[in-house]
C-alpha positions as CSV (number, residue, x, y, z in Angstrom):
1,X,-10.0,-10.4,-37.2
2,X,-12.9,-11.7,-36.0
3,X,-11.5,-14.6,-34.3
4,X,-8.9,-12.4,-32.1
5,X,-11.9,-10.2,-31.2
6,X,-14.0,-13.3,-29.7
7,X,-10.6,-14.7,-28.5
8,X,-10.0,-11.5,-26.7
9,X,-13.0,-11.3,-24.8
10,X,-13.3,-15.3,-23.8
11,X,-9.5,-14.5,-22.0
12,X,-11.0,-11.1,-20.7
13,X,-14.4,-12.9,-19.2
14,X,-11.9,-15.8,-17.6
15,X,-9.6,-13.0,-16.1
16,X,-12.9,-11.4,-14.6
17,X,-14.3,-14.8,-13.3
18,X,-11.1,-15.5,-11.7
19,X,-10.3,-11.7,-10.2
20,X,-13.9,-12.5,-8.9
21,X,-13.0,-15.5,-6.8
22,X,-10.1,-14.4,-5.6
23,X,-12.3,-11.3,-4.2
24,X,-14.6,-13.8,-2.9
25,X,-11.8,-16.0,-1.4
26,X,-10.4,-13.3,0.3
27,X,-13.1,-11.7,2.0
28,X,-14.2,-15.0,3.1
29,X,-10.7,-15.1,4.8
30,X,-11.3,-12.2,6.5
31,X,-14.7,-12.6,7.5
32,X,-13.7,-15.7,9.2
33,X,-10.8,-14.8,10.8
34,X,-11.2,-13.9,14.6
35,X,-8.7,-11.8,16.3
36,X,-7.5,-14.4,19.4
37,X,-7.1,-11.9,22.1
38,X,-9.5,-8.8,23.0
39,X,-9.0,-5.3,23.9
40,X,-7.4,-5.2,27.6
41,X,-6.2,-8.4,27.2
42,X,-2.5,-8.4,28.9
43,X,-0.1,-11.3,27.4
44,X,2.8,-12.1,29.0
45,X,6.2,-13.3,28.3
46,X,5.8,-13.0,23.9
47,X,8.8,-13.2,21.7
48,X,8.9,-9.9,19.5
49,X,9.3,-11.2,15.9
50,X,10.3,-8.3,13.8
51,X,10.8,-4.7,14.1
52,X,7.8,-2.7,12.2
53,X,7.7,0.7,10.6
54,X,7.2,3.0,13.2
55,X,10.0,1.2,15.3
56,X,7.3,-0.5,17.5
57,X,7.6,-4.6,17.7
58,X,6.2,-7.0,16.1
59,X,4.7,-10.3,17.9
60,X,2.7,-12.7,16.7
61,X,0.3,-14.6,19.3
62,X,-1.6,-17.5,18.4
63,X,-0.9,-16.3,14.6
64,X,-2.4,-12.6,15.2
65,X,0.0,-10.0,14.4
66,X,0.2,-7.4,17.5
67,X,2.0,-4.3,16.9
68,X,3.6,-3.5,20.2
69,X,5.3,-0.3,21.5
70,X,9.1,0.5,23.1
71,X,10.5,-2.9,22.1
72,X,12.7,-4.3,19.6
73,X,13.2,-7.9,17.5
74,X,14.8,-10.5,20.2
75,X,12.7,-9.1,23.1
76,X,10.1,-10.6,25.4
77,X,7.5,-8.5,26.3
78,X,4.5,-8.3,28.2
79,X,1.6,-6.1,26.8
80,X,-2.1,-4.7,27.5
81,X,-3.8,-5.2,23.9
82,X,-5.1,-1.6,23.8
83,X,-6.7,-1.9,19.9
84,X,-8.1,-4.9,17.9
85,X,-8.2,-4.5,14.4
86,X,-9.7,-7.4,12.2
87,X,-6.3,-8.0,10.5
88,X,-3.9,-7.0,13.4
89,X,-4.1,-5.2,16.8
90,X,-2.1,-2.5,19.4
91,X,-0.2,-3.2,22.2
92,X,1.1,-1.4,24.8
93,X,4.0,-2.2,26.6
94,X,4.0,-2.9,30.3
95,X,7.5,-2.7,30.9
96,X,7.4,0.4,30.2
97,X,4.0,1.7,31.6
98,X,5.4,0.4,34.7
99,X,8.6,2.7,34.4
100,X,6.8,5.9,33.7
């Protein structure tokens, strides 16, 4: 029994070691990654991907996700980038600012 005991915890120490560089890998990931657009930024002319959630548009610019508002897959919008977030931002759309 002794064996399975020491067994047990070399497989439990390995599983920590590599849970702990995955952590490591993926905060170095995000620490590096820098949103390519700022806040009040306008973009013009962007494909929407995808539809999101909340029904808002999804485009990706320069491989940033941007959540943007009033649009659907297939469009192409322009937007003010009204929120940066480090894994994704806001968008507002202009077409429809313009309208109101």
């Amino acid at each position: 029994m002794a064996k399975n005991n020491k067994q047990d915890e070399t497989e439990n120490e390995e599983t920590i070691v590599e849970e702990e560089s995955l952590d490591e890998t993926q905060k170095e990931t995000t620490k590096d990654l820098v949103p390519p657009v700022e806040e009040g930024d306008v973009i013009e002319d962007v494909e929407v991907i995808n539809t999101g959630k909340k029904d808002d548009g999804v485009v990706k610019y320069n491989n940033y996700i941007i959540f943007v508002n009033n649009c659907k897959k297939g469009d192409t919008v322009s937007f003010k980038v009204t929120k940066i977030l480090p894994n994704f931002g806001i968008g507002e759309n202009l077409k429809n600012s313009e309208e109101e």
